[in-house]
C-alpha positions in Angstrom: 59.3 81.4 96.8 59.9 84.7 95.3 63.3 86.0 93.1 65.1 86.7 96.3 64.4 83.9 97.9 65.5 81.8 94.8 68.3 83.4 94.7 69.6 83.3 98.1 68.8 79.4 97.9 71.1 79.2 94.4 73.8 81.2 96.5 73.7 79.2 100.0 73.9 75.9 97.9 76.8 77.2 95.8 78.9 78.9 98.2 78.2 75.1 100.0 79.3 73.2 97.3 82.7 75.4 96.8 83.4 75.3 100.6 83.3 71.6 100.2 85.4 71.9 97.1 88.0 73.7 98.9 88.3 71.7 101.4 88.5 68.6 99.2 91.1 70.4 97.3 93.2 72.5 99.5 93.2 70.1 102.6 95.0 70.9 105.8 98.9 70.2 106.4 99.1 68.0 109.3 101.0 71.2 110.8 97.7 73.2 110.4 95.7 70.2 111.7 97.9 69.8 114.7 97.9 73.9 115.0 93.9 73.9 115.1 93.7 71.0 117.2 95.8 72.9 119.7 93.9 76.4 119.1 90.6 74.2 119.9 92.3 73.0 123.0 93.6 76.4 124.2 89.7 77.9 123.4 88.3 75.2 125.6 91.0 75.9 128.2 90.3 79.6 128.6 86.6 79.0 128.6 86.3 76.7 131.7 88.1 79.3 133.6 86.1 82.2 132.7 82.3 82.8 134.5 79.5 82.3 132.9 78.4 85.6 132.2 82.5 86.1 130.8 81.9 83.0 129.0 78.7 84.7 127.3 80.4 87.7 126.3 82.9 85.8 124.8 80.6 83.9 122.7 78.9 87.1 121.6 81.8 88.4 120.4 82.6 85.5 118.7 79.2 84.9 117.4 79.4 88.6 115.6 83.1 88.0 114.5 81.8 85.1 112.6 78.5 86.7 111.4 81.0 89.4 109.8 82.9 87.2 108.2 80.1 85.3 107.0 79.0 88.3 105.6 81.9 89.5 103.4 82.4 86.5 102.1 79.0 87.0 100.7 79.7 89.9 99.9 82.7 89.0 97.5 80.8 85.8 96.2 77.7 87.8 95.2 79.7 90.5 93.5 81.5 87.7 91.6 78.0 85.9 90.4 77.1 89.6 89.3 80.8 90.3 87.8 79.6 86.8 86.0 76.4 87.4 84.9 77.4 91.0 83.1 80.4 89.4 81.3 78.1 87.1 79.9 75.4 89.5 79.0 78.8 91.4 77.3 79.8 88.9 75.6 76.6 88.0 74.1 76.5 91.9 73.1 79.6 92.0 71.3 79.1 88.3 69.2 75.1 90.4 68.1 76.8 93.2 67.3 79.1 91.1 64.5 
């Protein structure tokens, strides 16, 4: 396993753990609960009655919605382990330089 690899393994885990955290934390309203459960039960709805070629665009569209979103949430997470990382090196700059 090289650096990159470490560190995307460091990353997955974390982002895991706060997903988990947030959930644990910030749990849904039994309005949002009842609002997903009926979002999931319109999706289904409008996917029977679509062909299945319609129903495989759909799910490609979906699938790179997702991936996006995936993606800048990465984004922001990596750029806030890095924003992390550089206040410490800071830090540890200015308490040598005393």
């Amino acid at each position: 396993m090289d650096e990159k690899d470490f560190l995307e393994l460091i990353i997955s885990e974390r982002m895991g753990m706060h997903h988990d955290a947030f959930k644990k934390d910030y749990p849904l309203t039994k309005e949002q609960a009842a609002e997903a459960e009926k979002a999931d039960q319109v999706h289904e709805m409008l996917f029977q009655q679509l062909s299945t070629e319609q129903r495989k665009m759909m799910e490609l569209c979906e699938d790179v919605a997702n991936s996006e979103a995936t993606r800048e949430n990465e984004y922001y997470y990596r750029a806030g382990f890095r924003d992390g990382i550089n206040l410490d090196r800071l830090v540890k700059q200015l308490r040598e330089g005393k």
